[in-house]
N, C-alpha and C positions, 0 to 999 in steps of 0.2 A: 657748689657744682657737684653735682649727683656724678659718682665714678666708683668700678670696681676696681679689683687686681687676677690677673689669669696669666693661663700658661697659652704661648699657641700651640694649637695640636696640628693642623696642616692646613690644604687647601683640598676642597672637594665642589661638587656643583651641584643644587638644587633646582627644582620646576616650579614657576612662578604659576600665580592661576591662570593664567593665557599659555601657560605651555611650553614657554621659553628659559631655554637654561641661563643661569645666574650663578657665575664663580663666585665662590663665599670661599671663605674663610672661618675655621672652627675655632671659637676662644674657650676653655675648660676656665670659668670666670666663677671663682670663691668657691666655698664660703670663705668670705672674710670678715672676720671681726673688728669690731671699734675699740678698738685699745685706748682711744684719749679723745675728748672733747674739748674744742678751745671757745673760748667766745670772746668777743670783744670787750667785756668787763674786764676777763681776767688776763686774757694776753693777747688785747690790744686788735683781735682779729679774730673773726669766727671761721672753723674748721675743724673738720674729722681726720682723725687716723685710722685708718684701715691696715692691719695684720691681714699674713696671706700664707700660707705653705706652711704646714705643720713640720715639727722637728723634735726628736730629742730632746730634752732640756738642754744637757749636755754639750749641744751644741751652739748653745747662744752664751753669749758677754754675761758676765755677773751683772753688767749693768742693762743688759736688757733681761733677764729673767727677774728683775727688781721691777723694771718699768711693768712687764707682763704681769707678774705677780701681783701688782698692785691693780690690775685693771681687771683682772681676775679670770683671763684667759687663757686659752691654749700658747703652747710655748709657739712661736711664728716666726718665719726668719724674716720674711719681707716686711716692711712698715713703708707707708707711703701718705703722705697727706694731700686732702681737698677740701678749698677752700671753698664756701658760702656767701653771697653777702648776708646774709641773716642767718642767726643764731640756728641750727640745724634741729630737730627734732628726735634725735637720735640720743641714747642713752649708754656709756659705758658697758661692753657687754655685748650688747645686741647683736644679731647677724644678718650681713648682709648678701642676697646671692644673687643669678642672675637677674632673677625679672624686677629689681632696681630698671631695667632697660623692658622696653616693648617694640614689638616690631611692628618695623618703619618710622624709626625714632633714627637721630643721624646721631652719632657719635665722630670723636676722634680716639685715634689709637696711637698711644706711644710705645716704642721701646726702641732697643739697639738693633741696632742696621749689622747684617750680616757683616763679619769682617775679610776684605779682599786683598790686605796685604800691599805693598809699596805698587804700586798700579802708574801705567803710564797716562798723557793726557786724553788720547783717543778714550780711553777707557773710563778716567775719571770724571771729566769732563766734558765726555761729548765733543772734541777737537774732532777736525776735519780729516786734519794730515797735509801731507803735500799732494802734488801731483804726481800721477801715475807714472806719467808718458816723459817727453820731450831729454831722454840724458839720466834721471835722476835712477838711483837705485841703491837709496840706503835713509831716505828721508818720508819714506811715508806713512810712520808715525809717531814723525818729530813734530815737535810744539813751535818749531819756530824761530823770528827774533821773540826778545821779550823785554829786550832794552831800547832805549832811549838815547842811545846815540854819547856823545861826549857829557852832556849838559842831561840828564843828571848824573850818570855814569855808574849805576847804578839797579838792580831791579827793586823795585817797590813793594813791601809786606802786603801778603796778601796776593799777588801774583798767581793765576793760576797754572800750574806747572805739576809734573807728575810729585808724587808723595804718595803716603799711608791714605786707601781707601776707604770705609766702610768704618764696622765697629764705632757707632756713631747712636746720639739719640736722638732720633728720626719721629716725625709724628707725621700722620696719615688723618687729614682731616675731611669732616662731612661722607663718613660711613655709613651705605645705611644698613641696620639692622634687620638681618633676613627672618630669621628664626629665636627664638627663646627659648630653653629650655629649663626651667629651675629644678627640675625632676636629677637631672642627670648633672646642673648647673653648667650649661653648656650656651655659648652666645653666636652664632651664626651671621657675620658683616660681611654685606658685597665688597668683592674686589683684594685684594692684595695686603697685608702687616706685615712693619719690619722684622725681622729677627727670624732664627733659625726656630726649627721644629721644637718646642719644650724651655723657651727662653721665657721670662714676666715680660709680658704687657699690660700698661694700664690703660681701663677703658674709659672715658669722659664722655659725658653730654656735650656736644656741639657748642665750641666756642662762638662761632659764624651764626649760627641759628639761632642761640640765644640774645646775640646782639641784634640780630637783626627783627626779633619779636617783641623786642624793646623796642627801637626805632618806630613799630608797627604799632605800640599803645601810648 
């Protein structure tokens, strides 16, 4: 599964050729490098490792500056893997940047969900609330019962009730891909990605579209 690694830079809007604006979203996507190649010979499953954000040495593990050393690349804090069915054509070393992607190719995007801190249900949830009118005045943005009466007596794991919000890994799938840029390595997808302004996201080929191009042959 063809995928890079990037920063998000924000949201801005572009004009499609008919004229009409299109919220995108700016991914600052690699260079990343292939720090490791696995293949199904050697460990049982083929896949690439992609490095991503350059560092210091200094500041990585002895045992990743050993792993990096030996692959013989730049010192990278992020490492992430993707998997293939088939052996990948890719070599230790090589580098990967945006236009891995073309536009109007769909992708999904993962990363962490903004964090919003112990949040009620209206908020987490999507709850209703109570009622406005008739008497009440201190229930309308309570969650409710949420038990079961004597018999179980009890509320059930899982339950949805207020708690910790956000700070979450969140994927955004069947993006499509507005713009390319590999000049400036910059990825341009309709529409909305999690995470705050300068957090990693990683970018994938459409898991939906690839199954479904298969079903098609």
């Amino acid at each position: 599964m063809r995928g890079i690694l990037g920063k998000k830079v924000g949201m801005t809007q572009l004009f499609d050729k008919s004229g009409a604006v299109v919220p995108v979203t700016i991914i600052e996507a690699g260079p990343c490098y292939v720090t490791q190649v696995k293949t199904e010979d050697s460990d049982g499953y083929n896949a690439v490792q992609l490095g991503y954000e350059e560092v210091p040495e200094r500041k990585l593990t002895k045992g990743q500056r050993g792993h990096l050393g030996k692959a013989g690349t730049p010192s990278v804090r992020r490492l992430r893997e993707f998997r293939y069915e088939v052996a990948p054509e890719v070599s230790v070393g090589d580098v990967v940047k945006a236009d891995v992607f073309v536009e109007g190719e769909l992708v999904d995007v993962s990363g962490v969900s903004k964090g919003r801190g112990f949040s009620g249900a209206v908020r987490r949830h999507g709850f209703a609330g109570g009622p406005k009118t008739h008497g009440q005045s201190d229930r309308h943005r309570a969650t409710g019962s949420r038990g079961a009466g004597t018999t179980p007596g009890h509320t059930f794991p899982g339950t949805r009730a207020p708690g910790q919000y956000g700070s979450a890994n969140t994927t955004v799938q069947n993006l499509k891909v507005a713009l390319v840029d590999p000049e400036r390595n910059l990825i341009a997808v309709r529409g909305a990605i999690p995470g705050a302004r300068g957090t990693l996201v990683v970018v994938r080929e459409s898991g939906k579209a690839m199954r479904k191009s298969k079903k098609a042959k």
